[in-house]
KEZADO-537225 format. One record per residue (C-alpha): residue in one letter; z, y, x negated. Coordinates in Angstrom, 3 decimals, decimal comma, padded with zeros to 6 digits. Layout:
<lolums>
+---+----------+----------+----------+
: r :        z :        y :        x :
+---+----------+----------+----------+
: A :        Z :        Y :        X :
...
+---+----------+----------+----------+
</lolums>
This chain:
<lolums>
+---+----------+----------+----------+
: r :        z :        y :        x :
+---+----------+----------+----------+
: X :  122,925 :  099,531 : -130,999 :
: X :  125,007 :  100,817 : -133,782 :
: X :  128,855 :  100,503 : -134,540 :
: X :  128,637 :  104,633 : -134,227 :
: X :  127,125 :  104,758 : -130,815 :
: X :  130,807 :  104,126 : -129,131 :
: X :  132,648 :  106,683 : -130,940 :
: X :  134,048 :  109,082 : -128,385 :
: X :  131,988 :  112,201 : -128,904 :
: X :  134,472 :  115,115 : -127,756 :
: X :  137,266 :  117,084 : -129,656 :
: X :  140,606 :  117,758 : -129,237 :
: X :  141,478 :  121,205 : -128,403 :
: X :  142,976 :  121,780 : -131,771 :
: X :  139,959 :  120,613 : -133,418 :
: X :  138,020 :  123,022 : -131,446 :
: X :  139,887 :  125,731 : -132,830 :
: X :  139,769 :  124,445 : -136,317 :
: X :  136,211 :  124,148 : -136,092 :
: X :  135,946 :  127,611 : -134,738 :
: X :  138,056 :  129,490 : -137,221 :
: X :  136,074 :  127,126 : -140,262 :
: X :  132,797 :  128,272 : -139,148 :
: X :  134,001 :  131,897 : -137,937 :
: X :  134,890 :  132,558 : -141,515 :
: X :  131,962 :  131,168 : -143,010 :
: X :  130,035 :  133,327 : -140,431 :
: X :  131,597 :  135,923 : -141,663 :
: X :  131,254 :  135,156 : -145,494 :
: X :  127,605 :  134,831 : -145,765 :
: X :  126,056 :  137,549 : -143,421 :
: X :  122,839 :  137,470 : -145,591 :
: X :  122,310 :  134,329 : -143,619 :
: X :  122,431 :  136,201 : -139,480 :
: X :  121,946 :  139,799 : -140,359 :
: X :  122,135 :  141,358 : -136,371 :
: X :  123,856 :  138,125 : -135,317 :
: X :  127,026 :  138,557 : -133,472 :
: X :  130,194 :  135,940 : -133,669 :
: X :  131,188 :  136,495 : -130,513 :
: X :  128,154 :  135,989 : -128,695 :
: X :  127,937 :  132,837 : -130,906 :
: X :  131,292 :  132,324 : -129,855 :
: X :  130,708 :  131,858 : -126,258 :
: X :  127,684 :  130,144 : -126,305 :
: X :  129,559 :  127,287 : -128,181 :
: X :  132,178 :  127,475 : -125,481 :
: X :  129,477 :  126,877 : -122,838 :
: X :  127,886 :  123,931 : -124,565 :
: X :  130,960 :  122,398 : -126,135 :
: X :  128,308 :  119,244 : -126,151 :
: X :  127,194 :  120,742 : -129,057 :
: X :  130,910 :  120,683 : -130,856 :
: X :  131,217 :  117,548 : -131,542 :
: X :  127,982 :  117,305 : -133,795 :
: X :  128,725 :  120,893 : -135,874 :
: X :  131,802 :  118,902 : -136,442 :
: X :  129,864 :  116,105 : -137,828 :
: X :  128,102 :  118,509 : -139,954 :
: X :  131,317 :  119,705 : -141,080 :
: X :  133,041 :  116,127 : -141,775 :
: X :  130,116 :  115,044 : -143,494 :
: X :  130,239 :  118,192 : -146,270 :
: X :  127,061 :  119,935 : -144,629 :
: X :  128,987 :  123,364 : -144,158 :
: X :  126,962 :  124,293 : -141,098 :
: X :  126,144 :  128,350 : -140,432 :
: X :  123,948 :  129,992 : -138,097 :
: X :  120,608 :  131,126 : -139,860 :
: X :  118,741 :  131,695 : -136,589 :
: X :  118,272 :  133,224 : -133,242 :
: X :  115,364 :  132,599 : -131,123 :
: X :  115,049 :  135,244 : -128,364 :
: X :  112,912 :  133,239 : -126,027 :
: X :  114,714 :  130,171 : -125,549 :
: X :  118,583 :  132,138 : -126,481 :
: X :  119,392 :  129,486 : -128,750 :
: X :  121,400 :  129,263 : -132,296 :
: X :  120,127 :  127,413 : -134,888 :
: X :  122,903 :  125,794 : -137,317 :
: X :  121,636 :  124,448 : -140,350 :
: X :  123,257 :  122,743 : -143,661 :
: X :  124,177 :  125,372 : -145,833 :
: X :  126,222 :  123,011 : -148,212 :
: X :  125,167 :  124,374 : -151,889 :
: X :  124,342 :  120,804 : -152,725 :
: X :  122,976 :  117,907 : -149,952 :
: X :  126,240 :  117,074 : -148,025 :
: X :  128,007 :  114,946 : -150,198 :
: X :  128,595 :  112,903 : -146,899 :
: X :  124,894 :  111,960 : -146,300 :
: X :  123,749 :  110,395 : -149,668 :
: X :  122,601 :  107,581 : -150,739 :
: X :  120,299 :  106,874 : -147,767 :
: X :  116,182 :  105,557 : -147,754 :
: X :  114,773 :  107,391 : -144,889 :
: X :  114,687 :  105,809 : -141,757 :
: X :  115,606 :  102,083 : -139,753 :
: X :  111,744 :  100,442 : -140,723 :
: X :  113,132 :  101,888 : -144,814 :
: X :  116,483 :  100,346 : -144,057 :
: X :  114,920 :  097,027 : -143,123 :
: X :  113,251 :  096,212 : -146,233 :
: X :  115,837 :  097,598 : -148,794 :
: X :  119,327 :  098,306 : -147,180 :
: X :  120,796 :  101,718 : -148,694 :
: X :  124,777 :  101,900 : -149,145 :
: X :  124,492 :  105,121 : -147,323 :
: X :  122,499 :  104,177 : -144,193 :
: X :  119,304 :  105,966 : -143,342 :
: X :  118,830 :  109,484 : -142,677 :
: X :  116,674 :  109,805 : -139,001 :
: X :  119,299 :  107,011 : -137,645 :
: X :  122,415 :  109,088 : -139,231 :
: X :  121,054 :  112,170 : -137,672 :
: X :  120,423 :  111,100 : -134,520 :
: X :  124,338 :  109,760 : -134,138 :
: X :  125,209 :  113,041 : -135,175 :
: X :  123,544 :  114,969 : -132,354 :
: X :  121,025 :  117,223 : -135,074 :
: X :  117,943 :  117,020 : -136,340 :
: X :  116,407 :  116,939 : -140,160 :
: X :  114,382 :  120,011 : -141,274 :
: X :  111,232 :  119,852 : -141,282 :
: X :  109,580 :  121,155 : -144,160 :
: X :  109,081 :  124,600 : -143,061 :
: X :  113,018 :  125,110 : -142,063 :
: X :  113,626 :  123,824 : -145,718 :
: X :  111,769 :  126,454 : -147,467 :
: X :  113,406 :  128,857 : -144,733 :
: X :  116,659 :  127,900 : -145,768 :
: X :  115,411 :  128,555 : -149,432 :
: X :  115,286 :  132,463 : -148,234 :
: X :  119,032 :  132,331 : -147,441 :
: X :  119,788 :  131,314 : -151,207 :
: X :  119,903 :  128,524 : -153,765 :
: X :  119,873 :  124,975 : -152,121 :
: X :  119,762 :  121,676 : -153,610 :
: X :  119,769 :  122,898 : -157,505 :
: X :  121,344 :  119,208 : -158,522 :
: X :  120,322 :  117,039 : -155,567 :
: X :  117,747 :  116,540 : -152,997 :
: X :  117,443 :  116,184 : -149,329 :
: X :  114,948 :  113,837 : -147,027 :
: X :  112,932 :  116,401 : -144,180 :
: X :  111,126 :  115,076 : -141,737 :
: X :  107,828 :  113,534 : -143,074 :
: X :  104,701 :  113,944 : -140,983 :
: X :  103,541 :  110,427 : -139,188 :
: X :  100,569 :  110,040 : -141,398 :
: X :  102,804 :  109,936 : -144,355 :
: X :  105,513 :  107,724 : -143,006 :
: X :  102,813 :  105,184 : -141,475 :
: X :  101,431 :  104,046 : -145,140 :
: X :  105,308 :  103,405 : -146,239 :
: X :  106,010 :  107,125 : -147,828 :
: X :  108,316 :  109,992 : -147,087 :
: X :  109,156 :  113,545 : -148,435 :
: X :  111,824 :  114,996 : -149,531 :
: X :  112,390 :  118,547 : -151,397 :
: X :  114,848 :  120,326 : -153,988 :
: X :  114,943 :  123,532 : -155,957 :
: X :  114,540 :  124,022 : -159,141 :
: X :  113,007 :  126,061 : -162,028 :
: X :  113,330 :  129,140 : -159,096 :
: X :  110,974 :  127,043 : -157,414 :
: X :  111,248 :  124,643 : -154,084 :
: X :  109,398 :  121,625 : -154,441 :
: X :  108,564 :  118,994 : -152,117 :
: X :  107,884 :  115,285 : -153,274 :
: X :  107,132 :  112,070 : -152,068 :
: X :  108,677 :  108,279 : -152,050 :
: X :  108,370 :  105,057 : -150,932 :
: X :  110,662 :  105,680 : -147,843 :
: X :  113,011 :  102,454 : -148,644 :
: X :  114,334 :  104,332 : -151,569 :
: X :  117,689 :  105,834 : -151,840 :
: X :  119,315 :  107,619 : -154,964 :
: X :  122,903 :  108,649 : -155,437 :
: X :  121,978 :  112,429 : -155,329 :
: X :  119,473 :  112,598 : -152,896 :
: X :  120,920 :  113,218 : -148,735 :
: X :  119,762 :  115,216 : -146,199 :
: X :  120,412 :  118,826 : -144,307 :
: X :  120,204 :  118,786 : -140,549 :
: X :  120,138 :  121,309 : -137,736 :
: X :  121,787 :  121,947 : -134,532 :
: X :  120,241 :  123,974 : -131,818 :
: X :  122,549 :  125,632 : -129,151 :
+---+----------+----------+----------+
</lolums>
């Protein structure tokens, strides 16, 4: 069990509505990301699952800059994803997951175990290029995604950038870690 696991995971009522008016603005700054998305109906469905709070404000703490890029119709649910410019500044230096952290220990952690304490998920390699769509995303850094089982089970893992107008997605021995490489996560409420 980790150190993390007993940290209260609620916020204050005045952390709600900092949290609220952070990502209402940046709603509200990059509509390219939600065209036909309302904040209000965002809004409320926060307020319903105020769960789901505590990990946008994870996001948040950690230099992700979480926005909504997605609605899915069928299920009603918001997806939140890093929009940070760069890989959150908060969530580098990290190999990829615990079996990487066991055989070279990364001054950041590991991604899959960071992500799961924070309540979201990483993207998987379709999301990435998604976010691509939305605008220019890890043009100095890179970010770990979620590397298929076949990968990860002969000691790899992927990870993808942009550059050259291009997004590329590479491959590493999943124990490494560099200072510029992190990871984006999504939330889904």
């Amino acid at each position: 069990m980790s150190e993390n696991s007993s940290i209260k995971k609620d916020l204050s009522p005045e952390q709600h509505a900092e949290l609220f008016r952070v990502l209402k603005a940046r709603f509200d700054k990059n509509m390219s990301r939600h065209r036909g998305l309302e904040w209000a109906k965002i809004q409320e469905k926060l307020t319903d699952n105020t769960e789901k709070l505590w990990a946008l404000n994870e996001m948040e703490r950690t230099g992700g800059e979480p926005d909504v890029v997605d609605h899915d119709n069928e299920t009603d649910k918001y997806s939140f994803y890093d929009c940070s410019a760069e890989s959150p500044y908060g969530r580098r230096k990290m190999c990829y997951d615990h079996e990487a952290a066991k055989k070279r220990e990364a001054p950041g952690g590991n991604a899959v175990d960071a992500a799961n304490e924070m309540g979201i998920e990483l993207l998987t390699e379709e999301q990435y290029r998604g976010l691509q769509k939305l605008g220019n995303f890890d043009m100095k850094t890179e970010s770990w995604i979620k590397t298929p089982s076949d990968i990860r089970k002969l000691g790899g893992a992927i990870f993808a950038d942009r550059r050259y107008g291009h997004v590329f997605v590479f491959h590493n021995s999943a124990h490494s870690w560099y200072s510029s490489r992190g990871f984006r996560g999504l939330l889904k409420v």
